[in-house]
MIZA-236421 format. One record per residue: residue number from 1; residue in one letter; z, y, x of N, C-alpha, C in turn. Coordinates in steps of 0.05 Angstrom, whole numbers, plus 5000, padded with zeros to 4 digits. Example, Ala and Ser with C-alpha at 12.3 -4.5 7.8 and 13.67 -1.06 7.14 Angstrom:
2
NODE num residuo n.up n.north n.east ca.up ca.north ca.east c.up c.north c.east
NODE 1 A 5156 4886 5264 5156 4910 5246 5156 4934 5264;
NODE 2 S 5142 4955 5257 5143 4979 5273 5157 5001 5258;
! end
This chain:
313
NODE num residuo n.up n.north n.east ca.up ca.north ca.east c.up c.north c.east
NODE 1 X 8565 2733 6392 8556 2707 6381 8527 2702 6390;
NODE 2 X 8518 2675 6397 8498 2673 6413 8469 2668 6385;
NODE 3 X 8450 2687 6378 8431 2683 6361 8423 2645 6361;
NODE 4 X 8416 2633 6339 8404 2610 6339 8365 2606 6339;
NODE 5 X 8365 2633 6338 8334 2641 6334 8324 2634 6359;
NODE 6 X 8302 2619 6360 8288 2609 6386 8281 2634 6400;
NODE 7 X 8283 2636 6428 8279 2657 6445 8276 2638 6474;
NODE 8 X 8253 2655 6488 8245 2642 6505 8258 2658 6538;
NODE 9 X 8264 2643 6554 8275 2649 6582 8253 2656 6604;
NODE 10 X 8240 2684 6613 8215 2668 6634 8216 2681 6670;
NODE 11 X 8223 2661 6681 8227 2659 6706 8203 2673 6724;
NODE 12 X 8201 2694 6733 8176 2714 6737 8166 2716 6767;
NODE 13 X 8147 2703 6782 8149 2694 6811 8119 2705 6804;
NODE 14 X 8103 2710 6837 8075 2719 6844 8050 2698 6837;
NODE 15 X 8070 2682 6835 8032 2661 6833 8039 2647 6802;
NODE 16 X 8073 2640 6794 8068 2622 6772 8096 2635 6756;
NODE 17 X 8095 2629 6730 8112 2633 6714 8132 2610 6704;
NODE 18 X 8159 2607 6700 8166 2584 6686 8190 2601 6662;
NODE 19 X 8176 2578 6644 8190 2596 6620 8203 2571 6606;
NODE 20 X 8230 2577 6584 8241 2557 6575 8256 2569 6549;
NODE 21 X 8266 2552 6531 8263 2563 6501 8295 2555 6506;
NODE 22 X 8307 2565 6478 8342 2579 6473 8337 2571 6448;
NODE 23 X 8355 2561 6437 8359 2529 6441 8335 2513 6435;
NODE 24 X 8338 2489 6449 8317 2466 6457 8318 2466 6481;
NODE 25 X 8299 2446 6493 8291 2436 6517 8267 2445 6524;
NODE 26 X 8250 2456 6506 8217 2456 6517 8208 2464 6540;
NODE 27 X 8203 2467 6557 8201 2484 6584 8166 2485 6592;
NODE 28 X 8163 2493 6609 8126 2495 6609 8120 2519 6641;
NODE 29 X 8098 2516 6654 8103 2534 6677 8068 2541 6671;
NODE 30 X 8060 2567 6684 8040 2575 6680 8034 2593 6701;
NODE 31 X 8015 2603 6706 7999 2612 6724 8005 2648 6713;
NODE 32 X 8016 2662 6739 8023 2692 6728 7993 2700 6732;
NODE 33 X 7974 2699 6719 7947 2704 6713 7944 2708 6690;
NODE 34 X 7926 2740 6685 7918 2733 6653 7914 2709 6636;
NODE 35 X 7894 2692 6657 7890 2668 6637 7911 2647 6630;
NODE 36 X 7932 2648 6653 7959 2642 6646 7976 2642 6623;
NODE 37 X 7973 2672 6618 7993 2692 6596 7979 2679 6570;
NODE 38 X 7951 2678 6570 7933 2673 6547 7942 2649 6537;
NODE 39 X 7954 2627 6551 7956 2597 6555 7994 2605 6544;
NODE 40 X 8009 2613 6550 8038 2617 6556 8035 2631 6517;
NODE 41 X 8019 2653 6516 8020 2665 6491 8016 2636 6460;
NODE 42 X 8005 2625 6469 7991 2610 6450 8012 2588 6451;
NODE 43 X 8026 2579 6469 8047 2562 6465 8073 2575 6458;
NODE 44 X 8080 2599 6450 8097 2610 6446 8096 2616 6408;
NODE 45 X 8072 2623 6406 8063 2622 6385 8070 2590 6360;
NODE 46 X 8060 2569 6372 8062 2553 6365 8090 2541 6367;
NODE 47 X 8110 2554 6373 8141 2551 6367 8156 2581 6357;
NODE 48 X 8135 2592 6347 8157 2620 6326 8166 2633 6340;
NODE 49 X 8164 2635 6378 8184 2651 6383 8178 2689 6382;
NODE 50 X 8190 2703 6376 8194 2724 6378 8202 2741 6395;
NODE 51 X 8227 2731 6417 8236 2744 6435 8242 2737 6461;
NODE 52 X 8226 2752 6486 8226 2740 6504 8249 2761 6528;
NODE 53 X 8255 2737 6543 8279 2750 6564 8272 2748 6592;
NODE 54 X 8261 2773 6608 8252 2774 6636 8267 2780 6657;
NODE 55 X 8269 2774 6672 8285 2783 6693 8266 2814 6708;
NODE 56 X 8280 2827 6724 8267 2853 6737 8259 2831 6767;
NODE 57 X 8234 2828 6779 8225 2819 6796 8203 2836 6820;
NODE 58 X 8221 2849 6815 8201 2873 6835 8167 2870 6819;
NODE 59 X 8167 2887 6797 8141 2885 6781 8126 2866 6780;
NODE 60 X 8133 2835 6788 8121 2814 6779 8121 2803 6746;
NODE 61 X 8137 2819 6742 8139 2817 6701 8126 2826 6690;
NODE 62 X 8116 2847 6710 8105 2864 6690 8074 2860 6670;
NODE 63 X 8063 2845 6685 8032 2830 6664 8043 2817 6647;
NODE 64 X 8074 2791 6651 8080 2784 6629 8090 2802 6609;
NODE 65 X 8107 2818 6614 8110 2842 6596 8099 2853 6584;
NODE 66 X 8082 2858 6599 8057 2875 6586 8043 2855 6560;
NODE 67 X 8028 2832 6563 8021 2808 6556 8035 2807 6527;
NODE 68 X 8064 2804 6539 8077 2795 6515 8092 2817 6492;
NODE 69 X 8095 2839 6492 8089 2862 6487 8066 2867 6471;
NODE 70 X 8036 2863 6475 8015 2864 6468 8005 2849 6438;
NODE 71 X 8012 2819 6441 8022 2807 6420 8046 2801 6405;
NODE 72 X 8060 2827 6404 8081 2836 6383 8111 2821 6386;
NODE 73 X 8118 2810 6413 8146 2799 6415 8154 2822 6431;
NODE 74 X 8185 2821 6430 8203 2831 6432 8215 2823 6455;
NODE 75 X 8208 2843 6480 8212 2838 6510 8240 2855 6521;
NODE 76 X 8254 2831 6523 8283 2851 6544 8281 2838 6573;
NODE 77 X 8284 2861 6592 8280 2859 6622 8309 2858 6633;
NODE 78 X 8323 2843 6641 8344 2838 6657 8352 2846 6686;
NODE 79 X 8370 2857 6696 8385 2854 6722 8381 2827 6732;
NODE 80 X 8378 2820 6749 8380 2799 6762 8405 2791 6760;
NODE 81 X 8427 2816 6773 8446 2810 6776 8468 2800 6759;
NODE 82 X 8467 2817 6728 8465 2812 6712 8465 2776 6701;
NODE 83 X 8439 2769 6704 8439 2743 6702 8451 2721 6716;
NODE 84 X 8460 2719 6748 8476 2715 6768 8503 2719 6753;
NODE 85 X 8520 2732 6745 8544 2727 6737 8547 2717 6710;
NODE 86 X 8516 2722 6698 8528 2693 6671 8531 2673 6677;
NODE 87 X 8512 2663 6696 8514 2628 6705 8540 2624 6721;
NODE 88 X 8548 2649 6744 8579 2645 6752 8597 2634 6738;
NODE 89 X 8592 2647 6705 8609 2650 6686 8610 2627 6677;
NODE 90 X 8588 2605 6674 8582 2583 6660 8590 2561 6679;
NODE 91 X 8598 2573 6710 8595 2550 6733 8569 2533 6741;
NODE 92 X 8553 2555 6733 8523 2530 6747 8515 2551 6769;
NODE 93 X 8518 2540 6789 8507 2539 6821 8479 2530 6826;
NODE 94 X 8464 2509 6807 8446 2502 6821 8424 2524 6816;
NODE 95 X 8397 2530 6825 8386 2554 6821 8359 2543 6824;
NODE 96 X 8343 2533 6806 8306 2529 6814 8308 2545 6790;
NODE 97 X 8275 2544 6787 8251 2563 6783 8262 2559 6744;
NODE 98 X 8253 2531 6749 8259 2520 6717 8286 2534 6717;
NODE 99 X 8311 2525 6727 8342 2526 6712 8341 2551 6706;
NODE 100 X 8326 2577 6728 8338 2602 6724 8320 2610 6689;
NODE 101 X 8299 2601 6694 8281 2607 6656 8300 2599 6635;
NODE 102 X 8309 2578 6643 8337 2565 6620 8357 2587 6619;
NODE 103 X 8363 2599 6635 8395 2613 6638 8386 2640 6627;
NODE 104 X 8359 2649 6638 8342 2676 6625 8349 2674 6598;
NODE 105 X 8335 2644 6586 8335 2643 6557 8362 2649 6539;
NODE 106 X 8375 2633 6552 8413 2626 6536 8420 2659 6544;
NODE 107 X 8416 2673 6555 8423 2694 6570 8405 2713 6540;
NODE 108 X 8397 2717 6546 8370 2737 6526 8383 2729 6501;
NODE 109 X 8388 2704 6488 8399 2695 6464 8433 2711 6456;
NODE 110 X 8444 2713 6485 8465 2711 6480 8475 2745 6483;
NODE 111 X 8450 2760 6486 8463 2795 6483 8435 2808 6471;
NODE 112 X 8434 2804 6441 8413 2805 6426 8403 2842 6425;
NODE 113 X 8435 2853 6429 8432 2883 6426 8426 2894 6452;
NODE 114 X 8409 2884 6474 8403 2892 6501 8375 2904 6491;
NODE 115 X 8369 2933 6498 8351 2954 6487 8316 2928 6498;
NODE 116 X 8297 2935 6482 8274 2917 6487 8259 2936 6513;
NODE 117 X 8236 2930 6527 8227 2942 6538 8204 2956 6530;
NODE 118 X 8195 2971 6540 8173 2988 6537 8144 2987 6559;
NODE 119 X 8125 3000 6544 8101 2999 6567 8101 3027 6581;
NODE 120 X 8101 3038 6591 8104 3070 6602 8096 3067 6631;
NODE 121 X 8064 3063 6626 8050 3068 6656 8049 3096 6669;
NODE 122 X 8050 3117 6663 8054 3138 6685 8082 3140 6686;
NODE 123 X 8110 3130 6680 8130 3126 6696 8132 3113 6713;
NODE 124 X 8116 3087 6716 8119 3069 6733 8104 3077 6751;
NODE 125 X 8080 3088 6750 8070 3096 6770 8086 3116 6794;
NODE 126 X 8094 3132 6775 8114 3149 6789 8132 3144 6807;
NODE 127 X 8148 3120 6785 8181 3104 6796 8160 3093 6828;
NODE 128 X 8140 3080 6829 8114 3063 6851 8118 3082 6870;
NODE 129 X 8105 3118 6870 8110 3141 6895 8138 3146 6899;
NODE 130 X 8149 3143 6888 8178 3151 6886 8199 3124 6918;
NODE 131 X 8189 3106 6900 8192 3077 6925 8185 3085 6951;
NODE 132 X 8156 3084 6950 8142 3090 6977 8148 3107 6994;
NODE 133 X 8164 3141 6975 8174 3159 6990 8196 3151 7001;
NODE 134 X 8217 3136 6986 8243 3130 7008 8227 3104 7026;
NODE 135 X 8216 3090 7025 8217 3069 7048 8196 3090 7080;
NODE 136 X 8182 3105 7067 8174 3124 7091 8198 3141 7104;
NODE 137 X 8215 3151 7082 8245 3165 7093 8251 3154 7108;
NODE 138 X 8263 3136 7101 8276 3104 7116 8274 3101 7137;
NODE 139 X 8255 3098 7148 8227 3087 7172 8240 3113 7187;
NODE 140 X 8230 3134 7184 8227 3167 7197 8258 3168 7200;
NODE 141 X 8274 3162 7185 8305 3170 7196 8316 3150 7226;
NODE 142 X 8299 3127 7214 8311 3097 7223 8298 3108 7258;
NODE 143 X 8275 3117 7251 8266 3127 7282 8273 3147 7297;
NODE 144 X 8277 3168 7285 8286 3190 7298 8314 3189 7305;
NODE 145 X 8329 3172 7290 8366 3159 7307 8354 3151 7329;
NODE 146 X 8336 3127 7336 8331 3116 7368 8317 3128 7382;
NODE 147 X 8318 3150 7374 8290 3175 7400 8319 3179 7425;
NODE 148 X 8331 3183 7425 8353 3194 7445 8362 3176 7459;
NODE 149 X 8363 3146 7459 8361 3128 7476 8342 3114 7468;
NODE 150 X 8312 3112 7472 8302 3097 7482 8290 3105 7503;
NODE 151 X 8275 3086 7519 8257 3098 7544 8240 3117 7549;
NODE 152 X 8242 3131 7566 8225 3156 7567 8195 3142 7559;
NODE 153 X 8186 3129 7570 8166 3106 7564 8151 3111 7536;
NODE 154 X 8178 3101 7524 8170 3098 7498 8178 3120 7474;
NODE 155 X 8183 3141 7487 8193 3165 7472 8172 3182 7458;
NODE 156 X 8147 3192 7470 8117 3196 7467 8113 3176 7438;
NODE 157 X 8103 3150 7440 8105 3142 7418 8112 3138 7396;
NODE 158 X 8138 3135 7396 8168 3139 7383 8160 3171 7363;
NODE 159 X 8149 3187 7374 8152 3214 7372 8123 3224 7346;
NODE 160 X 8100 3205 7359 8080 3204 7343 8075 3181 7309;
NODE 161 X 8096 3169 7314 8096 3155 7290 8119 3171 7275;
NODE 162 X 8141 3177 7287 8153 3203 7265 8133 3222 7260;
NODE 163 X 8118 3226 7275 8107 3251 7269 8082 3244 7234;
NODE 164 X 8065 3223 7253 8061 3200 7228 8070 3198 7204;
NODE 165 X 8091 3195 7202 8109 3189 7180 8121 3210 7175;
NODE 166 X 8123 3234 7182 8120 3259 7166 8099 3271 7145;
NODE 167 X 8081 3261 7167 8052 3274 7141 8054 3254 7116;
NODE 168 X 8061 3232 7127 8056 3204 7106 8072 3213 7077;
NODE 169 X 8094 3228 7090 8119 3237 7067 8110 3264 7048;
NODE 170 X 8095 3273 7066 8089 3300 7058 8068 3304 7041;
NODE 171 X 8045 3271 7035 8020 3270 7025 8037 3254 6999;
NODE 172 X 8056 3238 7004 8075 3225 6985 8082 3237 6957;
NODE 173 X 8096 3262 6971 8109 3282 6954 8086 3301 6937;
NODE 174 X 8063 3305 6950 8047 3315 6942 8029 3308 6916;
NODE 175 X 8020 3279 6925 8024 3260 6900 8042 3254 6874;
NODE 176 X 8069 3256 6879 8093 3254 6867 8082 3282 6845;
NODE 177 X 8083 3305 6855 8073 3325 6834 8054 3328 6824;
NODE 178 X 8027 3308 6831 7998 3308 6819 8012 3296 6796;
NODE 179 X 8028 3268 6802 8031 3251 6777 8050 3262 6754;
NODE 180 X 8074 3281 6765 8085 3293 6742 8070 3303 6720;
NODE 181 X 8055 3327 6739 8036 3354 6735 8015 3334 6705;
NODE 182 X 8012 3308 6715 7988 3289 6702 7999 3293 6673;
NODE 183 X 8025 3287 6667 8032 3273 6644 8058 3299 6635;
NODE 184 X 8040 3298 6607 8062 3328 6589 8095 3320 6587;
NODE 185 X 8100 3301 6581 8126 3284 6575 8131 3285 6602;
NODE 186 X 8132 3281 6627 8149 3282 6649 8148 3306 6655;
NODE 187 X 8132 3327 6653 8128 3346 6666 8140 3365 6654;
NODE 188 X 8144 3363 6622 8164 3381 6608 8200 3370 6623;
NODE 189 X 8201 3349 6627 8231 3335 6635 8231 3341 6658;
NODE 190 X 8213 3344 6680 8220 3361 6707 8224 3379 6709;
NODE 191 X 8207 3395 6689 8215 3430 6687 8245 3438 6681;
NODE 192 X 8254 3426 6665 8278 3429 6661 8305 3416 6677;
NODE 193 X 8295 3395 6678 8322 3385 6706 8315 3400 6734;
NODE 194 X 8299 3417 6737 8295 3437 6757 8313 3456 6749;
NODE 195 X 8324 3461 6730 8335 3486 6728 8365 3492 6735;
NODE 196 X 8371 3460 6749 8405 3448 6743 8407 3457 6784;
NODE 197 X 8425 3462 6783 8439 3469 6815 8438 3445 6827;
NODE 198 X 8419 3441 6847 8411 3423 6873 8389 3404 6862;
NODE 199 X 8381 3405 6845 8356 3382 6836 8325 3399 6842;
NODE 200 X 8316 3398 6856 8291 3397 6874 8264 3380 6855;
NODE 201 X 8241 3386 6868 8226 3379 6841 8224 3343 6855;
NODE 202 X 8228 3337 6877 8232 3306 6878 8251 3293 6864;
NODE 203 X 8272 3302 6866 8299 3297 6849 8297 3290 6823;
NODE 204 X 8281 3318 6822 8276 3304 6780 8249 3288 6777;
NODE 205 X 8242 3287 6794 8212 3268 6782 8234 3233 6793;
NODE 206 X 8243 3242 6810 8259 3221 6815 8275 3199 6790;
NODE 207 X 8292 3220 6778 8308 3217 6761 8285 3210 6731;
NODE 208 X 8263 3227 6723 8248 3220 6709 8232 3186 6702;
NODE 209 X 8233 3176 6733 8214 3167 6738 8235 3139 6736;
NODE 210 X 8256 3136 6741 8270 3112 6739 8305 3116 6728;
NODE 211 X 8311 3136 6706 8322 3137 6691 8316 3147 6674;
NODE 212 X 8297 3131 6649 8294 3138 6628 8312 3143 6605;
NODE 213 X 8324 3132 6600 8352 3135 6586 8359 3164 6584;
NODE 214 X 8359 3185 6609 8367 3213 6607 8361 3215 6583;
NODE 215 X 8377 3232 6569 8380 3244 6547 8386 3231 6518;
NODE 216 X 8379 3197 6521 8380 3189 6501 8399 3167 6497;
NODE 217 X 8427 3169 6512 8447 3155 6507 8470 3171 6515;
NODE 218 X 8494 3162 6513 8521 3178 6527 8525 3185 6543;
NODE 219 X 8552 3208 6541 8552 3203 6575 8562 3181 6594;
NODE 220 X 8582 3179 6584 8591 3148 6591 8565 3130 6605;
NODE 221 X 8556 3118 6587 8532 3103 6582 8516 3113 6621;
NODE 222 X 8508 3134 6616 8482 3153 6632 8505 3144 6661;
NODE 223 X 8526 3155 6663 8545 3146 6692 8536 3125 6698;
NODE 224 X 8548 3104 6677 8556 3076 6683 8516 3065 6693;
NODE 225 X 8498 3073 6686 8474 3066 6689 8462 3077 6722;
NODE 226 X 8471 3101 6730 8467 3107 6751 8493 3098 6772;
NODE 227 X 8512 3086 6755 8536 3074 6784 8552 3097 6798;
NODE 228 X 8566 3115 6782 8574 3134 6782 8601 3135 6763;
NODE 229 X 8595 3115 6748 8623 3110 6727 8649 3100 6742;
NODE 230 X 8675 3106 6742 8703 3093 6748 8708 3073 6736;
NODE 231 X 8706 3040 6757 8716 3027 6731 8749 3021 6742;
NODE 232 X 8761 3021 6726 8795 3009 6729 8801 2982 6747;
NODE 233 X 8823 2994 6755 8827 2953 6777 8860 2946 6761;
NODE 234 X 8872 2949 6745 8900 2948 6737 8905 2922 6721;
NODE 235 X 8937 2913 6735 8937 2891 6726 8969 2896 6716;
NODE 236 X 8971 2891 6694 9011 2890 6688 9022 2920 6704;
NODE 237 X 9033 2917 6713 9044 2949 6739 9019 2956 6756;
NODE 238 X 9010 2935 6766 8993 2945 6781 8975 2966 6779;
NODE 239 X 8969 2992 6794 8943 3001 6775 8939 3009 6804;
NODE 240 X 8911 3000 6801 8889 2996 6829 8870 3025 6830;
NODE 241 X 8854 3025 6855 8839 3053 6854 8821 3053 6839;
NODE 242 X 8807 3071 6820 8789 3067 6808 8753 3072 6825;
NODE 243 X 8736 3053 6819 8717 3042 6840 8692 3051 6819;
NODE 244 X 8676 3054 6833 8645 3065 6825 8627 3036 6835;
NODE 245 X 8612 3022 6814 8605 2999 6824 8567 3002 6813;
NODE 246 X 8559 2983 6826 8530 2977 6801 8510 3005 6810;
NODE 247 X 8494 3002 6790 8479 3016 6785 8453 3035 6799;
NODE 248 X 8437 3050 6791 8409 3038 6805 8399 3058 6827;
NODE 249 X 8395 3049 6855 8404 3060 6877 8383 3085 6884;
NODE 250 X 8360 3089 6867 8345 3107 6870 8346 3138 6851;
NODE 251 X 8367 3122 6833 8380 3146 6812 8396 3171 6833;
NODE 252 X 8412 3147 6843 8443 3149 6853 8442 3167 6889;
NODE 253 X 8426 3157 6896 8420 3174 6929 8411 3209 6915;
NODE 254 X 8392 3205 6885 8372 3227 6886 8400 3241 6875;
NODE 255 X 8414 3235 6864 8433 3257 6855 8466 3257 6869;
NODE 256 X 8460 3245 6895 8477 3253 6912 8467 3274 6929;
NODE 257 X 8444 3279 6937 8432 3305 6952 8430 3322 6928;
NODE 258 X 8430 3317 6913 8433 3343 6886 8458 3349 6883;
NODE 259 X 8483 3338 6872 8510 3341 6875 8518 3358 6914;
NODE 260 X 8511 3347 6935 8524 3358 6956 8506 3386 6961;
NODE 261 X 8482 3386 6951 8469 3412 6948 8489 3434 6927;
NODE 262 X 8492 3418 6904 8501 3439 6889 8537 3449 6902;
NODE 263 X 8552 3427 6908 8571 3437 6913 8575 3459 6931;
NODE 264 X 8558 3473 6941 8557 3485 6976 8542 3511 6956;
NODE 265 X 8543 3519 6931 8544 3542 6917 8558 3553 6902;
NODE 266 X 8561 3575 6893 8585 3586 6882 8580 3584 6848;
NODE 267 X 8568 3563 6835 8562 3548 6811 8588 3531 6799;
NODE 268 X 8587 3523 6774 8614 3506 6757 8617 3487 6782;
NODE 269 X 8594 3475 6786 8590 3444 6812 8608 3453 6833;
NODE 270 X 8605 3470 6845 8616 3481 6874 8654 3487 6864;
NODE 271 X 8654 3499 6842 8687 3510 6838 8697 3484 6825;
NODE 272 X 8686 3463 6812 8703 3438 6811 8705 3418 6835;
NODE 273 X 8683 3422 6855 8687 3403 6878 8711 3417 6896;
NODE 274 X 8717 3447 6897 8733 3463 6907 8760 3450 6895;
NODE 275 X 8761 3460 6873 8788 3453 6858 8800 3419 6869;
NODE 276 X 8777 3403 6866 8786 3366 6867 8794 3364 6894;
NODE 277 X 8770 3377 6919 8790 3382 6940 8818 3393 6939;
NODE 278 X 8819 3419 6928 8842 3425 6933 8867 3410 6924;
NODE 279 X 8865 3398 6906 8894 3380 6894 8884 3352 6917;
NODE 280 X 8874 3350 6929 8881 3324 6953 8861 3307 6948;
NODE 281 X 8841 3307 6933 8821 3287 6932 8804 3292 6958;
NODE 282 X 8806 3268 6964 8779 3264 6988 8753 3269 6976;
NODE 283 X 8742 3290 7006 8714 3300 6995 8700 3275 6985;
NODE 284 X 8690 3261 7000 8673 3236 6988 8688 3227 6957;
NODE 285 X 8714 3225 6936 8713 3223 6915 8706 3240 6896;
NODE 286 X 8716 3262 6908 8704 3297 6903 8676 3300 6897;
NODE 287 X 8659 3292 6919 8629 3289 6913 8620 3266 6891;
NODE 288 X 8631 3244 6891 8626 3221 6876 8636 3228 6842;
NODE 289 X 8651 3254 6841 8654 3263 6815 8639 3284 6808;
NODE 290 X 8636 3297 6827 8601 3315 6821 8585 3300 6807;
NODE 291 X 8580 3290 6822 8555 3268 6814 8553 3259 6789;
NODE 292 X 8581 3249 6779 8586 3231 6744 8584 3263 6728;
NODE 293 X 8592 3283 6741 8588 3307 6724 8562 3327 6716;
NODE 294 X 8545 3317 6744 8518 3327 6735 8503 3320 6728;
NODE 295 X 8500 3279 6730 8492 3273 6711 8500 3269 6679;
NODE 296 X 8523 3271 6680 8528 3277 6644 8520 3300 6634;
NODE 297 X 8518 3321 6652 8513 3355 6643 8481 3348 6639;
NODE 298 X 8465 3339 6654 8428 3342 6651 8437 3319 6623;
NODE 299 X 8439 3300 6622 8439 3284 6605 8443 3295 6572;
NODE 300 X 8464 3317 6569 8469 3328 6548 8436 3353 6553;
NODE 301 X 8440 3365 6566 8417 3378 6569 8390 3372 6561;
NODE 302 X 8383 3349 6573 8361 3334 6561 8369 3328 6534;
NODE 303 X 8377 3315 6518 8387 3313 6500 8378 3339 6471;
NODE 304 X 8390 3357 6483 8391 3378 6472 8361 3401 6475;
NODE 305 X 8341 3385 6488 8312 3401 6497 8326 3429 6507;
NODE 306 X 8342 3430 6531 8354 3462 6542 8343 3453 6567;
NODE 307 X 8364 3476 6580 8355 3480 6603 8382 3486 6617;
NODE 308 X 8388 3485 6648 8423 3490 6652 8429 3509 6640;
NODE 309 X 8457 3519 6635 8476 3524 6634 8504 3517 6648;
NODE 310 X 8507 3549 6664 8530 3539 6688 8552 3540 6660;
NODE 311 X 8551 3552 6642 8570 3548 6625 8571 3550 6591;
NODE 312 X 8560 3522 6585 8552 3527 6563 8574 3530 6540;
NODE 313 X 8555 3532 6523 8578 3541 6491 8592 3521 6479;
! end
């Protein structure tokens, strides 16, 4: 049931903000500038609202967040995508700055129990090295595929910007553990997802750093958040393959080199990827069930302040 309590929608772009109220018409656009927020706060104020609904905008939310957070409302950060299949759902196609703050708002109104957000600057900082390290990956893989045909010419150079982009990765990572090392709360949660078969100390700062949730929801829940969950395709007789959809792609790579690491040992991980092979599952589903299994195992783990167990009690 959709709350009647005024809640505001805010459309989160680099230079300006547009925000719009659930239910009503009011709408208003502002400058993503402190002095903006100061101007946006004070008109928010002067209509009672309490709870605001942001979309994830590659950290352009985040001052409003922060902002609005600061003076005591109640901030939920949205999927984009997420928001894209409500309006599917509603049949509106058209898409400006304003309509999408409207659809934020009716949207935010209409799933009141969506967890609020939080301020947690040395995660974000982290989740920030964590980024930078895969788009340097990226780059360094993306180049070293075209070293073998390109021109002798251009192979010398080709060779010095990998090389480049090695140290780049290597000063990356290095950073990556200043910032754990910085903060007691991540650095106790690395220590311990270190202790799980194939998680590497990137892996878990990885996992630290942009799945916060570990430990403090289901397992279910913890899958379905990293895109690791089965969802059903069955209709009357029909029953379709079950499909791994969603979910957040920096979770999901870090604990697929953790799952194909672990499987390739003689650990619980390795003798159930064995077994799934052996009854006929294709390795790739085989691995894709590692995966829902090791993150539910750290997840209970965290949970429980432990540490692995290839076989707990």
């Amino acid at each position: 049931m959709i709350s009647m309590n005024p809640v505001v929608g805010i459309d989160c772009g680099k230079r300006n903000l547009d925000a719009a109220l659930f239910p009503g018409t009011d709408r208003t656009r502002i400058e993503n500038t402190p002095q903006g927020l100061a101007i946006l706060v004070r008109w928010l104020a002067e209509r009672n609202v309490g709870v605001a609904g942001l979309e994830a905008s590659g950290g352009c939310e985040r001052l409003a967040r922060d902002a609005l957070i600061e003076v005591g409302l109640t901030v939920r950060i949205f999927e984009p995508g997420r928001v894209r299949h409500f309006a599917g759902a509603k049949g509106r196609r058209a898409k400006t700055d304003a309509i999408d703050a409207a659809l934020i708002a009716e949207f935010t109104a209409a799933f009141p129990e969506s967890p609020p957000a939080v301020r947690d600057p040395a995660r974000e900082q982290l989740a920030g090295l964590i980024r930078a390290r895969r788009l340097v990956v990226t780059k360094k893989a993306d180049l070293a595929k075209g070293l073998a045909s390109a021109p002798e010419e251009a192979k010398p150079i080709l060779e010095a910007v990998v090389a480049q982009l090695a140290t780049a990765e290597e000063a990356l990572e290095t950073a990556i553990v200043k910032q754990v090392a910085a903060d007691t709360r991540l650095a106790q949660l690395t220590t311990a997802l270190v202790t799980a078969p194939g998680v590497g100390p990137v892996t878990a700062a990885t996992l630290a750093a942009v799945l916060p949730e570990l430990g403090h929801t289901t397992g279910a829940k913890i899958a379905a958040l990293v895109g690791v969950a089965p969802f059903a395709d069955d209709s009357g007789e029909h029953q379709g393959k079950r499909r791994i959809a969603g979910g957040r792609g920096d979770a999901r790579r870090a604990l697929y080199m953790a799952a194909l690491c672990a499987t390739r040992t003689k650990g619980v991980l390795g003798e159930f990827y064995r077994r799934l092979v052996e009854r006929g599952k294709p390795p790739k589903v085989a691995l894709t069930a590692c995966m829902r299994k090791l993150v539910v195992r750290l997840n209970a783990m965290v949970a429980a302040k432990a540490t692995w167990q290839e076989h707990p009690a």
